[in-house]
C-alpha positions as CSV (number, residue, x, y, z in Angstrom):
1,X,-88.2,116.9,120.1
2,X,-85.9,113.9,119.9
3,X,-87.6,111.1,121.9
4,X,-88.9,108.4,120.1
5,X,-87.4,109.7,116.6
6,X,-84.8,108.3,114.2
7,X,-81.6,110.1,113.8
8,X,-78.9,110.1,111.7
9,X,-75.3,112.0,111.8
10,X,-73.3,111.2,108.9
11,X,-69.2,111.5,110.2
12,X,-71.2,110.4,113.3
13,X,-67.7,109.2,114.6
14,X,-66.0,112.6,114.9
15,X,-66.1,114.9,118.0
16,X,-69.5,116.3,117.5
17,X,-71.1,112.8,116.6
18,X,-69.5,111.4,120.0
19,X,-70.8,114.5,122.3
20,X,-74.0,114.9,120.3
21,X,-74.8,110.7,121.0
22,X,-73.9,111.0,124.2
23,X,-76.2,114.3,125.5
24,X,-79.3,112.4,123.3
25,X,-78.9,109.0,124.7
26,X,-78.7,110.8,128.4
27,X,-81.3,113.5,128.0
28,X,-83.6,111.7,125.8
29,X,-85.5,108.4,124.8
30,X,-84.3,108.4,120.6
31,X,-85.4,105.1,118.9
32,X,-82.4,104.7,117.2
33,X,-79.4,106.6,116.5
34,X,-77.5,105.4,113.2
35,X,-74.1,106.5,113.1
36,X,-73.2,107.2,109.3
37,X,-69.6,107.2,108.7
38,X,-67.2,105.8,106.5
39,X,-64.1,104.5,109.4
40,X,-64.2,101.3,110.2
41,X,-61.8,101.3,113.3
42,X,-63.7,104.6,114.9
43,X,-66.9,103.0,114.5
44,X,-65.6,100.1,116.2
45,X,-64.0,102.6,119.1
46,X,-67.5,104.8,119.3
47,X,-69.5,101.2,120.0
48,X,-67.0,100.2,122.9
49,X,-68.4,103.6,124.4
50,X,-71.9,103.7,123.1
51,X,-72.9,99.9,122.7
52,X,-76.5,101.0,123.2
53,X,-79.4,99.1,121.9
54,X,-80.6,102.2,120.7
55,X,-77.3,102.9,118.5
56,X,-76.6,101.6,114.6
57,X,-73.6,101.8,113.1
58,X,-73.6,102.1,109.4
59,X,-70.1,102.1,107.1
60,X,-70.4,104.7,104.2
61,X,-69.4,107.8,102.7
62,X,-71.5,111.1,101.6
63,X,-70.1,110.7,98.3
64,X,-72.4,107.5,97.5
65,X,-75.7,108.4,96.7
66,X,-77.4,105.0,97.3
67,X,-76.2,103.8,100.4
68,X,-76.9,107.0,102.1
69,X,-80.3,106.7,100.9
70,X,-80.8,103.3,102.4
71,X,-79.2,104.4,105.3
72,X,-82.2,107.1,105.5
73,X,-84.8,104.9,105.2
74,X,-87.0,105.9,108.3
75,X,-84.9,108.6,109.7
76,X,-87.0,111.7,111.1
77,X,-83.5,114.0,111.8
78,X,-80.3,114.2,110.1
79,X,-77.0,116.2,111.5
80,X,-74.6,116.4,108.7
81,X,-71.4,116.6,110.1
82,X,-69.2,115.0,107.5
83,X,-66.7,116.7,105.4
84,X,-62.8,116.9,104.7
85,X,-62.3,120.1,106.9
86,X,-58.0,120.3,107.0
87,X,-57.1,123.5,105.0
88,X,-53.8,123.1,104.0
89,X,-55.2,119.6,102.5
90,X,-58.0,120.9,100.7
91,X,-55.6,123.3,98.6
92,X,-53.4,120.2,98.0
93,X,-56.8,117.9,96.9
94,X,-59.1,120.1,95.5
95,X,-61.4,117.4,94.2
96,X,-61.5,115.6,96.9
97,X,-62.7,118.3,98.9
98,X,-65.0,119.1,96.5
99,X,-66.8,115.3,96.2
100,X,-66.7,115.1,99.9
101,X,-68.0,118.5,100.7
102,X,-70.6,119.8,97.8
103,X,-71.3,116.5,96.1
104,X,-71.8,114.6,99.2
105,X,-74.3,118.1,100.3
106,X,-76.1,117.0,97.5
107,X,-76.5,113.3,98.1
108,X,-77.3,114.0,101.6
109,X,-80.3,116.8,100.3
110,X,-81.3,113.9,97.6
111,X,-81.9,111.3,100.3
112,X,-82.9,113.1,102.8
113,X,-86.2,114.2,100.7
114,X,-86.7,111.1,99.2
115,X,-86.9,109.2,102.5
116,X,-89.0,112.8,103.7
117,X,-87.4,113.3,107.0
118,X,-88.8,116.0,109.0
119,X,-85.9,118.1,109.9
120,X,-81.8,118.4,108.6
121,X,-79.3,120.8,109.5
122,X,-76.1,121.2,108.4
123,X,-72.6,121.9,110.2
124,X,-70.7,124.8,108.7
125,X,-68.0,126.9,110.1
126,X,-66.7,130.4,109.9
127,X,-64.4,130.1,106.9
128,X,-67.7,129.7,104.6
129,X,-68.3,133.9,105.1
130,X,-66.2,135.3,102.5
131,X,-64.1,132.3,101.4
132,X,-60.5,132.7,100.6
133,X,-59.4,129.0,100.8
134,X,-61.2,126.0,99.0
135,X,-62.3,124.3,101.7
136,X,-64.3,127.6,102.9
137,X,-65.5,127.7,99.4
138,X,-66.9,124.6,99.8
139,X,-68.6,124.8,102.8
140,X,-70.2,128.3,101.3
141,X,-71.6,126.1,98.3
142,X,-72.9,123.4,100.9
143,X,-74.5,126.1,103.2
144,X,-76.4,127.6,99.4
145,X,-77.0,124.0,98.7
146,X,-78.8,123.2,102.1
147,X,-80.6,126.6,102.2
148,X,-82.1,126.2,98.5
149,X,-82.9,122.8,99.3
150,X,-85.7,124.3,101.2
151,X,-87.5,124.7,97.7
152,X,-87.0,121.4,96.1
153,X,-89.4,119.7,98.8
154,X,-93.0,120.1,97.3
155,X,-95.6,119.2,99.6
156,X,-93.1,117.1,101.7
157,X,-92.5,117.8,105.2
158,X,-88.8,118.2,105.0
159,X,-87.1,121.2,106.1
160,X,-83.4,122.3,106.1
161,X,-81.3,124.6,108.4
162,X,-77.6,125.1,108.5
163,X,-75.9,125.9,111.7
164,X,-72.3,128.0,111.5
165,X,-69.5,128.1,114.3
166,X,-66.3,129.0,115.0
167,X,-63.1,126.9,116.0
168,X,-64.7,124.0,118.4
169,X,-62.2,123.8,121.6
170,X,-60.2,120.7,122.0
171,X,-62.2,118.8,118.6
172,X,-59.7,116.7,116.8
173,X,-57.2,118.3,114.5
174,X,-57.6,121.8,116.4
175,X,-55.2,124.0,118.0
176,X,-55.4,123.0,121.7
177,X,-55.0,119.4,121.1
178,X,-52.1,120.3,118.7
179,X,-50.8,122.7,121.8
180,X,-51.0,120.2,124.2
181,X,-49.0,117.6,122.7
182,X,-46.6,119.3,121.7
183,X,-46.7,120.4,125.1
184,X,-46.5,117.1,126.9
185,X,-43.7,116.1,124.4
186,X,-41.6,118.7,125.3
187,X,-41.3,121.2,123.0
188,X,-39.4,124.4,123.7
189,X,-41.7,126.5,121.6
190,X,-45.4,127.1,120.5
191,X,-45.9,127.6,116.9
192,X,-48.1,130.9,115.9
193,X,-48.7,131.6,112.0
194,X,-49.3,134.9,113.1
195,X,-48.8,137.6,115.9
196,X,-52.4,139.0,115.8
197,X,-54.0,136.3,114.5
198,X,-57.5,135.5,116.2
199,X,-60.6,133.0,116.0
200,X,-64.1,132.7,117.8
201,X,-63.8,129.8,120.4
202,X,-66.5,127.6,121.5
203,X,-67.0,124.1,123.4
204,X,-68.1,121.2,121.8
205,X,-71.1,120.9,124.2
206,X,-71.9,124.3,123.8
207,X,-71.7,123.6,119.7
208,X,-73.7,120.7,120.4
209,X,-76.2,122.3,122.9
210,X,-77.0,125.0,120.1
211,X,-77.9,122.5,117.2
212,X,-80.4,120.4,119.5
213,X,-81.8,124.0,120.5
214,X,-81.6,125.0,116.5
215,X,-83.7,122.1,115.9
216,X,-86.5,123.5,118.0
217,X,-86.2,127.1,116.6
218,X,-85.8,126.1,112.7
219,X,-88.5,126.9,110.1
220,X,-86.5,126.1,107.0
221,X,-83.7,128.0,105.5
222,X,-82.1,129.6,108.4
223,X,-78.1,129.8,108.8
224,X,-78.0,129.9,112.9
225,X,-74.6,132.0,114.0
226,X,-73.9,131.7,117.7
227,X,-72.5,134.8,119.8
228,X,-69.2,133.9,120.5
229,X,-65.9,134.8,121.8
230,X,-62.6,136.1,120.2
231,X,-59.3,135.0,121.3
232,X,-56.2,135.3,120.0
233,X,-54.0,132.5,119.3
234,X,-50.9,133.9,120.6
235,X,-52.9,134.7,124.1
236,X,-54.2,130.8,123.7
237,X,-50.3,129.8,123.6
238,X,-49.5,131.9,126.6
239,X,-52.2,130.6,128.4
240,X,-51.4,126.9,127.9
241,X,-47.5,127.4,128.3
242,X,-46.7,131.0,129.8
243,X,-43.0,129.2,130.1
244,X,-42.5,128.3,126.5
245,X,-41.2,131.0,123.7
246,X,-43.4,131.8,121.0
247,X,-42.5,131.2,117.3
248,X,-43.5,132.9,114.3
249,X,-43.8,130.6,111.0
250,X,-45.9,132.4,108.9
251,X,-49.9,132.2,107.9
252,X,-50.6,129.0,105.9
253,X,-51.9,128.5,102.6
254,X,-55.3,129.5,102.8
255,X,-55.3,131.1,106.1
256,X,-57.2,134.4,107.5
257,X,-55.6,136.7,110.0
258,X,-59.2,136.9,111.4
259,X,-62.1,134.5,110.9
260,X,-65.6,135.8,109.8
261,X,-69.3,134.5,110.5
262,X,-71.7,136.9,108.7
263,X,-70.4,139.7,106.1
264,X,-72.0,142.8,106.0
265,X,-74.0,142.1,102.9
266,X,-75.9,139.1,104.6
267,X,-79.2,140.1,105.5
268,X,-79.4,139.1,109.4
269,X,-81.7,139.2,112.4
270,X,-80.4,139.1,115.8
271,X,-81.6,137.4,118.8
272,X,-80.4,137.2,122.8
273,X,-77.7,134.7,122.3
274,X,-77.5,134.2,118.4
275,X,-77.8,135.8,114.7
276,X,-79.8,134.4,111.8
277,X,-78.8,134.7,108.5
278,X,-82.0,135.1,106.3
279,X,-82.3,133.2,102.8
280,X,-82.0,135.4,99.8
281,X,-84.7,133.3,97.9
282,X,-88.5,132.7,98.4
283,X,-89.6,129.1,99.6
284,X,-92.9,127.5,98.8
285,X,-94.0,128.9,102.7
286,X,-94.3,131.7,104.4
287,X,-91.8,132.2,107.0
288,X,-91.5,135.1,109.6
289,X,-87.5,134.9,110.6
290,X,-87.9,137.7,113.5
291,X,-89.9,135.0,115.4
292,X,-88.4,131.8,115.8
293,X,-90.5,128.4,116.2
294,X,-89.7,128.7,120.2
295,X,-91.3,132.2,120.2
296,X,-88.3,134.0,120.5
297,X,-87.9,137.5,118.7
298,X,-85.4,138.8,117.1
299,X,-84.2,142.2,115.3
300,X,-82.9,142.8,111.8
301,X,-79.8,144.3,111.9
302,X,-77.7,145.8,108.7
303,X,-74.6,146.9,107.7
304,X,-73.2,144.2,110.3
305,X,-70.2,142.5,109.8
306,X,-69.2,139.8,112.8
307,X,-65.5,139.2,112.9
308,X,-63.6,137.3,115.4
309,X,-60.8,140.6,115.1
310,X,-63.1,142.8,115.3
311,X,-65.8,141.1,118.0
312,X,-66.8,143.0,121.1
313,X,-66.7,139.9,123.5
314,X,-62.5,138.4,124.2
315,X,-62.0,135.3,126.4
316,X,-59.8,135.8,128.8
317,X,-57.1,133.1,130.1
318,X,-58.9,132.1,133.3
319,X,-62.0,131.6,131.4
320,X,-60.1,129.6,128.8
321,X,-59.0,127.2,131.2
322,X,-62.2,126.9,132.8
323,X,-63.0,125.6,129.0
324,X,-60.3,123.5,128.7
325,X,-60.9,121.9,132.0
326,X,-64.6,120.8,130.6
């Protein structure tokens, strides 16, 4: 699937873009990898690991049309990873958020037909189900945007898929790393916005491993859902520092109690190890979601809503660790 092709991750420098680079280059012969990114000093960090003659580093940002274009040129698979994804900074910036998140979609639809790559999917998360902040509002429009794109391609080759996950263990920015040094610089207390507050956890190689698998399974329009566990955050504190007190300080602006990955008016199938959300409009193909381009089958299932409050499968602390210790 990935030997001898041309790939490109735009915010190819975060923690997906590092694990993702390093399982290809491993596990499989790419011709080139072109890291798309707009950080000077991370690129610079990511070649010190990667300095591959495989690997291309190329400085830009989603939100310009014409260098992501030319950045395209030749490229057979694009991961788009790149988006402002802080919360709390999102309500602050709104239009940032929104040139980043939905225009940049756009740009990266636009190029990726004109340059007629075979295969995109896009990274979402669980705040685009039922959006009550702006960045999840965002990402809801991006996932619409990638999905639709499905029926701009003509007679081109191109499809698009969009893959949604939950809160990505020990990834920059998120609550374990947060945890931890707060931890190491010793802090008396843990904060928790909430007592019952709870999230669906997953690895970054397990996020990683289930895009590269996505890529096999995609015919065009799919939103791929991974079956996850719940945990909840004050369990997550305890189980990183059973020693420290707990501290209450309120949800943030634009905050859930409990996260959401599929809402019970999405029309879904569900397979072994992972739901597909079907598209609500007709492409130019025919497409049979209940069997997947691997030959696996699936089930449609209604009235189903998957919520990391309500989920049937908890992690427990020693698992948790095992996690962390990966």
């Amino acid at each position: 699937m990935f030997s001898g092709k041309n790939i490109l991750i735009t915010g190819g420098t975060g923690s997906f873009g590092k694990k993702y680079t390093e399982i290809i280059l491993k596990e499989y012969n790419p011709n080139k990898i072109i890291i798309y990114s707009r950080d000077e000093f991370k690129q610079f960090e990511m070649k010190q690991k990667f300095d591959d003659k495989r690997m291309r580093y190329f400085i830009g940002n989603v939100r310009d049309k014409e260098r992501l274009t030319r950045a395209m040129e030749g490229v057979d698979i694009v991961i788009h990873a790149a988006a402002l994804k802080h919360v709390p900074v999102a309500e602050y910036n709104p239009m940032e958020c929104i040139k980043t998140n939905i225009n940049g979609a756009e740009n990266v639809i636009d190029a990726a037909i004109k340059n007629e790559a075979e295969k995109v999917i896009a990274l979402s998360s669980d705040k685009a189900a039922a959006p009550i902040n702006l960045y999840g509002a965002t990402n809801l429009a991006s996932d619409k945007l990638f999905v639709a794109a499905n029926n701009m391609v003509g007679k081109r080759k191109t499809r698009f898929a969009v893959v949604r996950y939950g809160n990505v263990i020990g990834s920059r920015g998120s609550v374990v790393p947060f945890f931890v040094n707060l931890i190491k610089n010793g802090a008396k207390e843990l904060p928790i916005t909430h007592p019952e507050m709870t999230r669906f956890l997953i690895t970054l190689e397990e996020g990683v491993r289930f895009v590269l698998k996505d890529f096999e399974r995609m015919k065009g329009g799919e939103i791929f859902i991974p079956k996850l566990p719940s945990m909840k955050m004050v369990d997550l504190a305890k189980c990183l520092a059973p020693e420290l007190d707990i501290k209450i300080i309120g949800i943030r602006p634009g905050e859930k109690l409990h996260e959401v990955m599929i809402t019970r008016d999405d029309s879904i199938i569900e397979f072994d190890d992972h739901f597909v959300i079907k598209p609500t409009i007709n492409f130019g193909f025919e497409a049979d979601y209940t069997i997947n381009e691997l030959g696996e089958k699936g089930k449609e299932k209604e009235g189903f809503e998957y919520s990391s409050g309500t989920n049937d499968c908890w992690l427990s602390c020693e698992e948790f660790t095992k996690d962390i210790e990966k």
